[in-house]
C-alpha positions as CSV (number, residue, x, y, z in Angstrom):
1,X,0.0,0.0,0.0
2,X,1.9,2.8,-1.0
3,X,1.0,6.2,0.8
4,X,-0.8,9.2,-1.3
5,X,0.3,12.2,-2.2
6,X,-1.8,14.5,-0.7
7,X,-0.5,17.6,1.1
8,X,-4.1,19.4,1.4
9,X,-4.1,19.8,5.4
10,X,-1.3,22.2,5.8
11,X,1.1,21.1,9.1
12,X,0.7,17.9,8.4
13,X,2.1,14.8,6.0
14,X,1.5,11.4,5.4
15,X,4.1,8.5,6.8
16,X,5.6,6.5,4.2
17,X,5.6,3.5,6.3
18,X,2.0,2.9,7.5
19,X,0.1,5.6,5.3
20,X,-0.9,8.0,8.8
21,X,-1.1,11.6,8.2
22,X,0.4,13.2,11.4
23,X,1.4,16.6,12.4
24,X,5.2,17.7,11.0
25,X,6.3,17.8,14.5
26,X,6.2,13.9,14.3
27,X,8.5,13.7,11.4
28,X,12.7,14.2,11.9
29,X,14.2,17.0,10.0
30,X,15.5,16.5,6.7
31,X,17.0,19.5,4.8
32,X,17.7,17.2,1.3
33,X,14.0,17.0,1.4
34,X,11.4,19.5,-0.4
35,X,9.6,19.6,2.6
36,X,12.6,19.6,4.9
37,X,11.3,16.6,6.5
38,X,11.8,13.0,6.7
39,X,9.5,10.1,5.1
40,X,8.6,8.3,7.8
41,X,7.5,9.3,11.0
42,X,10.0,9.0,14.5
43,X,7.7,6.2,15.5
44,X,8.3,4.5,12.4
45,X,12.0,5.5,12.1
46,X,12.6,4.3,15.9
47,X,11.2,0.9,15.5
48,X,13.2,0.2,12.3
49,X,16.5,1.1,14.2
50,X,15.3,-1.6,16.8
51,X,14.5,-3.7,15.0
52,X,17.8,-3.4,13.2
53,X,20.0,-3.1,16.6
54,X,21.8,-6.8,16.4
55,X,22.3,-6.2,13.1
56,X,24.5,-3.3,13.4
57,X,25.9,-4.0,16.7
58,X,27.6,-7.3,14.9
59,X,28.8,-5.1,12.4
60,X,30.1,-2.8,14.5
61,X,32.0,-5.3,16.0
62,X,33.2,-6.9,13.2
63,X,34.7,-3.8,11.6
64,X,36.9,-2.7,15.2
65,X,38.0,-6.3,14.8
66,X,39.2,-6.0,11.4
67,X,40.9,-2.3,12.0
68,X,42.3,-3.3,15.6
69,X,45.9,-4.2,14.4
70,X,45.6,-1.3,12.2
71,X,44.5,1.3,14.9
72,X,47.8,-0.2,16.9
73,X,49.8,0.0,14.4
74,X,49.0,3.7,13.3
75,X,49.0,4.6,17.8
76,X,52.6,2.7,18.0
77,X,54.0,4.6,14.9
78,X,52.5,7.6,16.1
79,X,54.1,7.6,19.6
80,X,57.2,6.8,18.2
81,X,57.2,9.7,15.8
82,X,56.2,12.2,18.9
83,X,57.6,10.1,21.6
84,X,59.9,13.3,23.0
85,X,56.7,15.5,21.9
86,X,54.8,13.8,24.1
87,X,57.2,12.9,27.1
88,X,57.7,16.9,27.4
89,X,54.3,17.9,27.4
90,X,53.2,14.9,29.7
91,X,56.1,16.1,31.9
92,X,54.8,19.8,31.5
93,X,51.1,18.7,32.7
94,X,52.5,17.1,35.9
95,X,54.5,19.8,36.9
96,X,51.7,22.1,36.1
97,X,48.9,20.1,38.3
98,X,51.5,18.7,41.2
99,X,49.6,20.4,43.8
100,X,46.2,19.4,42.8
101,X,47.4,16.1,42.4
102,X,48.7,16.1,45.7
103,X,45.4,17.4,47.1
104,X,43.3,14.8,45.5
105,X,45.8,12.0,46.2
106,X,45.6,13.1,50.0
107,X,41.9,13.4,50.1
108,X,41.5,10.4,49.0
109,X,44.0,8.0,50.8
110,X,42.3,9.6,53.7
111,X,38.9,8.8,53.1
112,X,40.2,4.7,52.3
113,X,42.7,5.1,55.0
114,X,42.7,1.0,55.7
115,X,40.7,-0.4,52.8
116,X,44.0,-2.0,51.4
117,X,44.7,-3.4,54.6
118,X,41.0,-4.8,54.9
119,X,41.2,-6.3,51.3
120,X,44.8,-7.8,51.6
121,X,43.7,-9.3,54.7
122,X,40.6,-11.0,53.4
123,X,42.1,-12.3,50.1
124,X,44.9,-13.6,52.3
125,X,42.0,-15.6,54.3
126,X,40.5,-16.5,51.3
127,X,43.9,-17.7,50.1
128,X,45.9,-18.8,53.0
129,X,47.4,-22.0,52.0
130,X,48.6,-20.0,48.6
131,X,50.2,-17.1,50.7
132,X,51.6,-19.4,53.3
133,X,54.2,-21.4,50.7
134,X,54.6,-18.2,49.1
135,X,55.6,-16.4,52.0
136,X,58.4,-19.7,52.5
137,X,59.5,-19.5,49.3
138,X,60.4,-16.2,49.3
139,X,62.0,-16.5,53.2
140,X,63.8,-19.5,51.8
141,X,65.3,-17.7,48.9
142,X,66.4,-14.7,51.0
143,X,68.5,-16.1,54.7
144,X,69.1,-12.3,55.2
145,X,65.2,-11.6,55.1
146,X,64.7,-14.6,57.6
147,X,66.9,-13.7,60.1
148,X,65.6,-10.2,60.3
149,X,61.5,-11.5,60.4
150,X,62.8,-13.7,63.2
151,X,64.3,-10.9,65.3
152,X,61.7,-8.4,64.8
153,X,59.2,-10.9,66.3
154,X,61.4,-11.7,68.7
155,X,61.7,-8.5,70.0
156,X,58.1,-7.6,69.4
157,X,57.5,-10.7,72.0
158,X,59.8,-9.6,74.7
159,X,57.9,-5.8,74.4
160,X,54.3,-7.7,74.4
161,X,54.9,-9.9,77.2
């Protein structure tokens, strides 16, 4: 059913989907167009880019797969072309924002003051047989590192009697 042509009711036009006559403010600009408006109605236009979603999602996909080694090609050649270019004014933005830096850095180890702790603590609980013979391992490959555990818990015990 294809829509007529009829333009008699002025502020309005016919969809070219389902053949409704609505009012223009229903219909997407279009400035290619006579009119200056699209063919179909946003109704019509939105459930067509729905319906079409997997569609171009998939291809979406498929075409950052196919440029990927392109795109990190083109980024490596690029930083090596500008690599002192870039180290400067990387350098230039720390020293300009140190202080803020600073600020936020100190705000916020203050307001997780311990949450590392709490974490380490719990995945070390979660994982104690793990941390255990890792904690040998590296005591076994380091005598130096033994000796001085053993003496700080030694004297840790004589001061917690």
């Amino acid at each position: 059913m294809l829509p007529e042509k009829d333009t008699s009711e002025e502020g309005t036009k016919i969809c070219s989907k389902r053949g409704r006559r609505l009012p223009l403010s229903e219909f997407a600009n279009d400035k290619h167009r006579k009119d200056a408006k699209y063919a179909q109605c946003k109704d019509c236009v939105h459930q067509s880019y729905e319906a079409n979603r997997p569609a171009r999602l998939a291809a979406a996909k498929r075409r950052a797969a196919e440029k990927a080694e392109d795109i990190k090609q083109y980024q490596a050649e690029y930083y090596e072309k500008k690599k002192e270019e870039l180290k400067a004014a990387s350098a230039a933005n720390y020293a300009d924002n140190r202080e803020s830096r600073l600020i936020k850095m100190r705000k916020y180890a203050e307001l997780h003051r311990g949450d590392g702790k709490k974490r380490l603590r719990a995945w070390r609980d979660a994982n104690r047989e793990y941390s255990n013979q890792y904690k040998r391992e590296r005591l076994e490959l380091d005598p130096e590192k033994r000796r001085r555990e053993n003496e700080s818990k030694r004297d840790w015990a004589l001061r917690n009697p």
